[in-house]
Each structure stands twice: as C-alpha cells, then as structure tokens.
BALUMVO-264667 format. One record per atom (N, C-alpha, C): y, x, z; atom name; residue number from 1. Coordinates in steps of 0.1 Angstrom, whole numbers, plus 5000, padded with zeros to 4 digits. Each point is the difference from the previous one (the first is absolute). Last residue first. Layout:
# residues N
((Y X Z) CA NUM)
...
This chain:
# residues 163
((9378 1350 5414) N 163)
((4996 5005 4985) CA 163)
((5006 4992 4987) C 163)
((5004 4993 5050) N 162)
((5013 5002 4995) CA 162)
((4993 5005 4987) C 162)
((4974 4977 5029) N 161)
((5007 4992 4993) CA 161)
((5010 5006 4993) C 161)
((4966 5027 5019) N 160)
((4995 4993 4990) CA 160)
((5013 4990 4993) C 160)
((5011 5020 5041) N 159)
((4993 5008 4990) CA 159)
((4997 4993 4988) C 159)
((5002 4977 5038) N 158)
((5014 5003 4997) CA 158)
((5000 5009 4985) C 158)
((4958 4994 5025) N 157)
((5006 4985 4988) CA 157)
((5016 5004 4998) C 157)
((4977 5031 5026) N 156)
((4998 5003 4987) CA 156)
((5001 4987 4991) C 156)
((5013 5003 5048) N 155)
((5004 5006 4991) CA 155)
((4997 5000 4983) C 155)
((5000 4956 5030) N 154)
((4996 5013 4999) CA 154)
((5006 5015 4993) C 154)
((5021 4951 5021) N 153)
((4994 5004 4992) CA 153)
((4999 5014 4998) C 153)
((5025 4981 5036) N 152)
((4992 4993 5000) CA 152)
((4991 5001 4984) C 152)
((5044 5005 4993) N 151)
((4997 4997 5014) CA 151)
((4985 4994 4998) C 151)
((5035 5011 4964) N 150)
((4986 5008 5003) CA 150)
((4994 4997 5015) C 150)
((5042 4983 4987) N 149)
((4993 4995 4989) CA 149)
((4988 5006 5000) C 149)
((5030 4988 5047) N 148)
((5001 5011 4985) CA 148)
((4984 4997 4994) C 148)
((5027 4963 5029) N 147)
((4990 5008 5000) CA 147)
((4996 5009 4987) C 147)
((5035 4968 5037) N 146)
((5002 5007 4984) CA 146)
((4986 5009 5006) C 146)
((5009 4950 5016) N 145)
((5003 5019 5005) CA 145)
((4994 5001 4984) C 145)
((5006 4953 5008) N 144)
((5008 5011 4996) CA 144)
((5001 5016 5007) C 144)
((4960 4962 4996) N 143)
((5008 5010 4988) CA 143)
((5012 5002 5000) C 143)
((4962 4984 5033) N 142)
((5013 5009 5005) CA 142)
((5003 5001 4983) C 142)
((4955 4985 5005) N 141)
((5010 4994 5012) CA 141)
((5016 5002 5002) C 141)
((4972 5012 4961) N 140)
((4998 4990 5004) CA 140)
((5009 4994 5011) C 140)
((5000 5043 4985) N 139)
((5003 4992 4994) CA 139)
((5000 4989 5001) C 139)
((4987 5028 5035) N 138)
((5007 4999 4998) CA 138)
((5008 4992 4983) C 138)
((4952 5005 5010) N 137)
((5004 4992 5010) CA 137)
((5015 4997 5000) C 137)
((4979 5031 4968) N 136)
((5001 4988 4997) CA 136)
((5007 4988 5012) C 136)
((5000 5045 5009) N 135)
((5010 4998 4987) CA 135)
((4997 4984 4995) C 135)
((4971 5026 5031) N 134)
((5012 4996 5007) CA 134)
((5010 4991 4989) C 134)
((4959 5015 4986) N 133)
((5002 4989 5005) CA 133)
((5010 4996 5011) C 133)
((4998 5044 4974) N 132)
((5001 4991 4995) CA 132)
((4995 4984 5005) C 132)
((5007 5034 5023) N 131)
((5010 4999 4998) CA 131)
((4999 4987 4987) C 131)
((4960 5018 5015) N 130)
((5007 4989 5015) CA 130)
((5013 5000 4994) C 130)
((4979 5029 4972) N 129)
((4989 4988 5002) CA 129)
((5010 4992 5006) C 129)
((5013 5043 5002) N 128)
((5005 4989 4990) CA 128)
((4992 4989 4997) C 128)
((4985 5032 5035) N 127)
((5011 4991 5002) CA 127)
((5007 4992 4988) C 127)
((4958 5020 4990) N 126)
((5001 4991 5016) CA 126)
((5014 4994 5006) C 126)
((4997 5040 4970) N 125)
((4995 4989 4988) CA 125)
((4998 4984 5013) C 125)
((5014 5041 5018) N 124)
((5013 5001 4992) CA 124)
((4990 4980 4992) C 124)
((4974 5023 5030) N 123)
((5011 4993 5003) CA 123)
((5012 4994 4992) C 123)
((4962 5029 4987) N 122)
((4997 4987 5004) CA 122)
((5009 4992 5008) C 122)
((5013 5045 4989) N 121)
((4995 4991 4985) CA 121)
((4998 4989 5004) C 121)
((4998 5029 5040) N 120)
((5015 4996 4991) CA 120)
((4998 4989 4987) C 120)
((4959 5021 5016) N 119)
((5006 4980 5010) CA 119)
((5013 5004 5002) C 119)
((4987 5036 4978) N 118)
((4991 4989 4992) CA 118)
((5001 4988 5007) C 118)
((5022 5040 5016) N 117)
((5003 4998 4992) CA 117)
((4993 4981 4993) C 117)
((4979 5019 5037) N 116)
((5017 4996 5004) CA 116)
((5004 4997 4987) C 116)
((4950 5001 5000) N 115)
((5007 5013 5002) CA 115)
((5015 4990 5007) C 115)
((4945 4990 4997) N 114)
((5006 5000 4997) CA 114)
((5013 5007 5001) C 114)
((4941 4988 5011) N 113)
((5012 5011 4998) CA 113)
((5013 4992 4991) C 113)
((4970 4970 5030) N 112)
((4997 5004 4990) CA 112)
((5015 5009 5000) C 112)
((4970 4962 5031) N 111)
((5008 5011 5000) CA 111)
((4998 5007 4990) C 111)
((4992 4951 5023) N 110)
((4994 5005 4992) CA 110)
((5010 5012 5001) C 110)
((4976 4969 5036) N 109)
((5012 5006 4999) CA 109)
((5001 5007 4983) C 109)
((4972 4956 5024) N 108)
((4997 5010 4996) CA 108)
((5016 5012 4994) C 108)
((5000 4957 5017) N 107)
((4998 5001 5011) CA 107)
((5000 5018 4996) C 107)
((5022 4963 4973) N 106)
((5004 5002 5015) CA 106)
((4990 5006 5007) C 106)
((5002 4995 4960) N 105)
((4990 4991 5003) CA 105)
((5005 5000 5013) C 105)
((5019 5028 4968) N 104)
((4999 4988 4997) CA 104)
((4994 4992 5010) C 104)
((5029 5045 5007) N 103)
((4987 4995 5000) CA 103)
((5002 4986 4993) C 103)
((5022 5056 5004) N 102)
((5002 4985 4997) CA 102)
((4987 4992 5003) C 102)
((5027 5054 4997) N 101)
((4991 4992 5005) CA 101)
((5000 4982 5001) C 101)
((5012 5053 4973) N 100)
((5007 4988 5000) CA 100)
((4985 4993 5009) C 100)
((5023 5052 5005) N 99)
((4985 4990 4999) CA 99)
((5006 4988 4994) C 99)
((5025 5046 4982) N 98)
((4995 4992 5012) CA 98)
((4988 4989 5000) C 98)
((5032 5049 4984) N 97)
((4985 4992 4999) CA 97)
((4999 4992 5009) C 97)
((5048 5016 4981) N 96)
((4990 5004 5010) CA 96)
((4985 4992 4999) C 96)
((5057 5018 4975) N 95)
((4989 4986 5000) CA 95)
((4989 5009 5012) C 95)
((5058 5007 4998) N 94)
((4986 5005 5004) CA 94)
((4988 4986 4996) C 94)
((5048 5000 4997) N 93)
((4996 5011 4990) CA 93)
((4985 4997 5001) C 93)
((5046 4970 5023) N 92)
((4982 5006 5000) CA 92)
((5001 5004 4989) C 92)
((5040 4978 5014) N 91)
((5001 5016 4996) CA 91)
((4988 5007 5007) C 91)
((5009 4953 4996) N 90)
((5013 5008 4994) CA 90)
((4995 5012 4993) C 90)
((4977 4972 5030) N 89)
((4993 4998 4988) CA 89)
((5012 5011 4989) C 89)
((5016 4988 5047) N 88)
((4983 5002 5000) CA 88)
((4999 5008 4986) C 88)
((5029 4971 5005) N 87)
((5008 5010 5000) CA 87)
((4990 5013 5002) C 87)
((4992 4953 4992) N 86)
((5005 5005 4987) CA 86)
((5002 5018 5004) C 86)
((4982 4972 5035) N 85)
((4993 5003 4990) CA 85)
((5003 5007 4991) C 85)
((5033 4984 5024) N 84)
((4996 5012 5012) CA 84)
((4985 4999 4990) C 84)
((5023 4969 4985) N 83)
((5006 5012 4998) CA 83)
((4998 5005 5009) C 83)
((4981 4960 5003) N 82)
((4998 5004 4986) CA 82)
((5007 5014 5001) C 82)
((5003 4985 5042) N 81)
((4984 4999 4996) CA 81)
((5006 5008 4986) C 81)
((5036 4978 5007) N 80)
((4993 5012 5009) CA 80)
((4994 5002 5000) C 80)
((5002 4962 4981) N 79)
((5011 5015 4992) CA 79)
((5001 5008 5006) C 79)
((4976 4967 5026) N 78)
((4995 5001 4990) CA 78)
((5004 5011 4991) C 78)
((5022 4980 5031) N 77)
((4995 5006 5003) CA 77)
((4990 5010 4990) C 77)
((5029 4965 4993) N 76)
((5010 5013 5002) CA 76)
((4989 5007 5005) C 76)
((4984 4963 4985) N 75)
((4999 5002 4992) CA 75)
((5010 5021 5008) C 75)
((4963 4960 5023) N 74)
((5017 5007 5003) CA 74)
((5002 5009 4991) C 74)
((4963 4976 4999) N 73)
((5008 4992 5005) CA 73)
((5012 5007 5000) C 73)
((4956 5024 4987) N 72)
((5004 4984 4988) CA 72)
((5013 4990 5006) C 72)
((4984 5040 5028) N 71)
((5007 5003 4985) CA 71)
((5003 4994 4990) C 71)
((4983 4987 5044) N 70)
((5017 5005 5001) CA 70)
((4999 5002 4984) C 70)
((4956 4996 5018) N 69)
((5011 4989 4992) CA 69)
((5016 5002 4996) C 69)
((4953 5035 5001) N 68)
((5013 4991 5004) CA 68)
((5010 4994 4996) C 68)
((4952 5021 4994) N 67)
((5006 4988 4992) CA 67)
((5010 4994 5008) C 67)
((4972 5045 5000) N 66)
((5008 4995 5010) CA 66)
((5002 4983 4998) C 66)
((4961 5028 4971) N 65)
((5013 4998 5002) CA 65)
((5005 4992 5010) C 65)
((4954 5016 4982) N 64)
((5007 5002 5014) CA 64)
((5013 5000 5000) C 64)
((4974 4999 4960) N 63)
((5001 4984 5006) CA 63)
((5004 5005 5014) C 63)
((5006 5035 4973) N 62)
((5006 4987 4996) CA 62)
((5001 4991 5003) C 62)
((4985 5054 5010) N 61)
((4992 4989 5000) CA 61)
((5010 4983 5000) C 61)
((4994 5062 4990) N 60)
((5011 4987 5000) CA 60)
((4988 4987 5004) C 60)
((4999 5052 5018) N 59)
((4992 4986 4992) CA 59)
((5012 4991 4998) C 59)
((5010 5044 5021) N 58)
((4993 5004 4987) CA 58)
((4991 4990 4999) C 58)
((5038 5005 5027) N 57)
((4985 4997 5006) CA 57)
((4994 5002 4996) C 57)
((5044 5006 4979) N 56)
((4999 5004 5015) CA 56)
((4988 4999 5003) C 56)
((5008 4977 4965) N 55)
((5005 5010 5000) CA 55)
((4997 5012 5011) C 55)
((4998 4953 5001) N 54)
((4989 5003 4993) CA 54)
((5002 5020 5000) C 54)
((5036 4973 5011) N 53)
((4988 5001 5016) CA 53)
((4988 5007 4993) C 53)
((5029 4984 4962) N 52)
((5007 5013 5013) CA 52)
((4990 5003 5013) C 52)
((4987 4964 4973) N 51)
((4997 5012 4991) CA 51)
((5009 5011 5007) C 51)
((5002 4955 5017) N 50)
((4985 5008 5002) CA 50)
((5000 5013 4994) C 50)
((5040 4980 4992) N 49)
((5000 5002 5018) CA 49)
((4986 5005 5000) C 49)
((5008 4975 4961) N 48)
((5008 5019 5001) CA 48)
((5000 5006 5014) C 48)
((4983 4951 4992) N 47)
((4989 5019 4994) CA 47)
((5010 5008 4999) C 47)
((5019 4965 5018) N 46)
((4997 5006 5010) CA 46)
((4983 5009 4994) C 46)
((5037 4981 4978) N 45)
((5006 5007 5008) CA 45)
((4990 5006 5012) C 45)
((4997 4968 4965) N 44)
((5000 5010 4998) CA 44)
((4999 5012 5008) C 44)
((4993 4959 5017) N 43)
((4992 5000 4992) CA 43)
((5004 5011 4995) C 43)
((5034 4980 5014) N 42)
((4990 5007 5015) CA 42)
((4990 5006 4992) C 42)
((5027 4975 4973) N 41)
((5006 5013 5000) CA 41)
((4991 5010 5009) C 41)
((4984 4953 4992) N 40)
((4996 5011 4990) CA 40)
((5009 5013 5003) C 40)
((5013 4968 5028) N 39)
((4986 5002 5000) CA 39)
((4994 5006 4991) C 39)
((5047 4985 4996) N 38)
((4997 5014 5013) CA 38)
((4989 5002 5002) C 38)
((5012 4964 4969) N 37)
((5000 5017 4993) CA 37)
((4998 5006 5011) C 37)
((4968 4959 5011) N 36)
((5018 5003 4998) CA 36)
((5003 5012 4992) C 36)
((4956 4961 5001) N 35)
((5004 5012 5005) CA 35)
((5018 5001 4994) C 35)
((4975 4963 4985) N 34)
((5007 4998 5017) CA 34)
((5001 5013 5004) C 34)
((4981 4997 4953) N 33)
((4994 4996 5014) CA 33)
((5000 4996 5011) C 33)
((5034 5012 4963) N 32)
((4991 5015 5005) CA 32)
((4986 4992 5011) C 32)
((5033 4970 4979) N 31)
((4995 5007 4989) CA 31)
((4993 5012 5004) C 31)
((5019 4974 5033) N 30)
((4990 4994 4995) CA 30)
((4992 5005 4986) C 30)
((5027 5025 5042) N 29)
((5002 4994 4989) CA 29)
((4988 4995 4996) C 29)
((5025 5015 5049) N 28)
((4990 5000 4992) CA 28)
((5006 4995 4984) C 28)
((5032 5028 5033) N 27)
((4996 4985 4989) CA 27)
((4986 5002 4993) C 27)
((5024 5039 5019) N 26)
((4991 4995 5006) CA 26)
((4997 4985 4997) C 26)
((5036 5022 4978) N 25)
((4986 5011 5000) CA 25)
((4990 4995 5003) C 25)
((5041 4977 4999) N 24)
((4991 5001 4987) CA 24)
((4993 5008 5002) C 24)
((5026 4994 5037) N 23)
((4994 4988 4995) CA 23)
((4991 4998 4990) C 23)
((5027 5038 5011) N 22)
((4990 5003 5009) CA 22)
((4990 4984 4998) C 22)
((5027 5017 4958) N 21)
((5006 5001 5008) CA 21)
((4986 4999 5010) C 21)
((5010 5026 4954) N 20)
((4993 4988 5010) CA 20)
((5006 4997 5009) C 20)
((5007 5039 4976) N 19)
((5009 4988 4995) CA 19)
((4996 4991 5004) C 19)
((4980 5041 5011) N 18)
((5014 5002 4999) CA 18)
((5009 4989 5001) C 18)
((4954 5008 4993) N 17)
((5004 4991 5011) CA 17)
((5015 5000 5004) C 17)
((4984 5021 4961) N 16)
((4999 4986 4997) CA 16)
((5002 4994 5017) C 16)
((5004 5044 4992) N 15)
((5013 4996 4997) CA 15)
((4995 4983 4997) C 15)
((4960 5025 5014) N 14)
((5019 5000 5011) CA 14)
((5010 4996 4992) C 14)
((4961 5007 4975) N 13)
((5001 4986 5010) CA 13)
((5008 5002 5011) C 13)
((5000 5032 4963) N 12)
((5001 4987 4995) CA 12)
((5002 4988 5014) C 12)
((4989 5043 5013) N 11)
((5013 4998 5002) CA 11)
((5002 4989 4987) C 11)
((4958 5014 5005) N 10)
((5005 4994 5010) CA 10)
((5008 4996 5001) C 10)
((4989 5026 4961) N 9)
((4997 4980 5005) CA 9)
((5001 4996 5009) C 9)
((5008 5047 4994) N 8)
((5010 4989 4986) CA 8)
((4994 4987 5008) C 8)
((4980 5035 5022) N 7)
((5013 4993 5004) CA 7)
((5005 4989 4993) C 7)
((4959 5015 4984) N 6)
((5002 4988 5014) CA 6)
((5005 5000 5001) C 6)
((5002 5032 4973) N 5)
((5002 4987 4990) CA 5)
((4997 4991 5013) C 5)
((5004 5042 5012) N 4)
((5011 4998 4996) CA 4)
((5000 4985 4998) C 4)
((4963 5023 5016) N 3)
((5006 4994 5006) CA 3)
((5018 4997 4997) C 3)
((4970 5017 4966) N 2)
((4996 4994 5007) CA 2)
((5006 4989 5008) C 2)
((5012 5044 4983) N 1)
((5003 4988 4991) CA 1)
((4994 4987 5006) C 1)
C-alpha cells in the first residue's frame, strides 16, 4: 500500500509536467523565491533516489543528494527519472530496517534506526509539501495549466474535507 500511494503522487507530478512546457519548468519564479518548478521537482526526486540507494546500503542519508541540475532543466528527462522510480516503487512489497543518517552542524554525523516503509510515509507527506508549493508558484505564474483539486494537499485533509 505504501509504495502504491508514492506512486499515486508521483504520477500526480508527471502528468503535471505533462502540461508544462520546458520554459515553464525551468523559469525561475518570483512567487517561489526565484527558484523554478524543476528545482523543487529535483528536490523530490532526488529523496526517492536516496531512499532507493538507501535501500541497498542499508543508510538513507538525504543531505548526500546528487543535486543534478539536468533534473530541474530538462523536464523530458526528468519523466524518466520519475518513471523508472514509479516503476521501481510499482511492485515493492518488501519493508527493511534501515539507518537514517543526517547531520546538523555539518560535522557530527547523527544515525538512528529506521525502516523503508516509514521513509515511504515520509516521502509521500515531503512530497506533497513541494506539490503544494509547486501549486502556488503555478497559480500564480502559469494559471492556465489545469491543476487537479487535490494537488498538492494531504491525505488526511482530503479526508476530513469529504466528512
């Protein structure tokens, strides 16, 4: 179930670059800081990259992301990236114990038990974060792409609003 609901949200933001074009990806914006929607997409895209490597090595560690630029610039690329993740994520079963490693201070490393499953969760709630500031940048800058009415909002506020 898990890596289902990342797919669901992934494949929200492929069909959102769907309709972008490569000018609107990479367009800083003034409403996001001068960052671009491809810089927050890099941003997602690349804790799903740690949490796969993570996988494998048995530490995730987040701030060692690649931070390639191609991903915030070349959107066709990028839907590659995103669906060789999605396709990844398709048809995992398996949760596993892993390290999560991180540091504040940059020097002291900090390391604590965590699982695969549980930095699914944390992604799923991490990337609708960024969907939802993708969403604002895009209304602002771009309102005519069509953006579905849950985009970028949590699960359980979806929830709550249908009661």
């Amino acid at each position: 179930m898990l890596p289902q609901t990342n797919v669901e949200v992934l494949t929200q933001l492929t069909d959102l670059l769907g309709q972008m074009s490569d000018e609107q990806y990479k367009k800083p914006l003034k409403q996001l800081h001068d960052n671009s929607i491809g810089q927050h997409v890099r941003h997602i895209v690349e804790f799903y990259q740690c949490l796969l490597k993570g996988y494998i090595s048995g530490t995730v560690n987040y701030d060692n992301r690649e931070r390639k630029a191609q991903i915030e610039t070349d959107r066709y690329f990028t839907l590659q990236v995103l669906g060789a993740i999605i396709g990844k994520l398709t048809f995992w079963e398996e949760d596993k114990v892993l390290s999560l490693a991180t540091s504040y201070d940059g020097e002291e490393l900090l390391e604590m038990p965590t699982s695969f499953n549980r930095e699914l969760v944390y992604l799923i709630e991490h990337t609708i974060h960024h969907l939802a500031i993708i969403k604002i940048g895009l209304n602002e800058a771009f309102p005519m792409i069509e953006i579905p009415e849950n985009f970028g909002v949590a699960y359980s506020t979806i929830r709550f609003k249908e009661k």
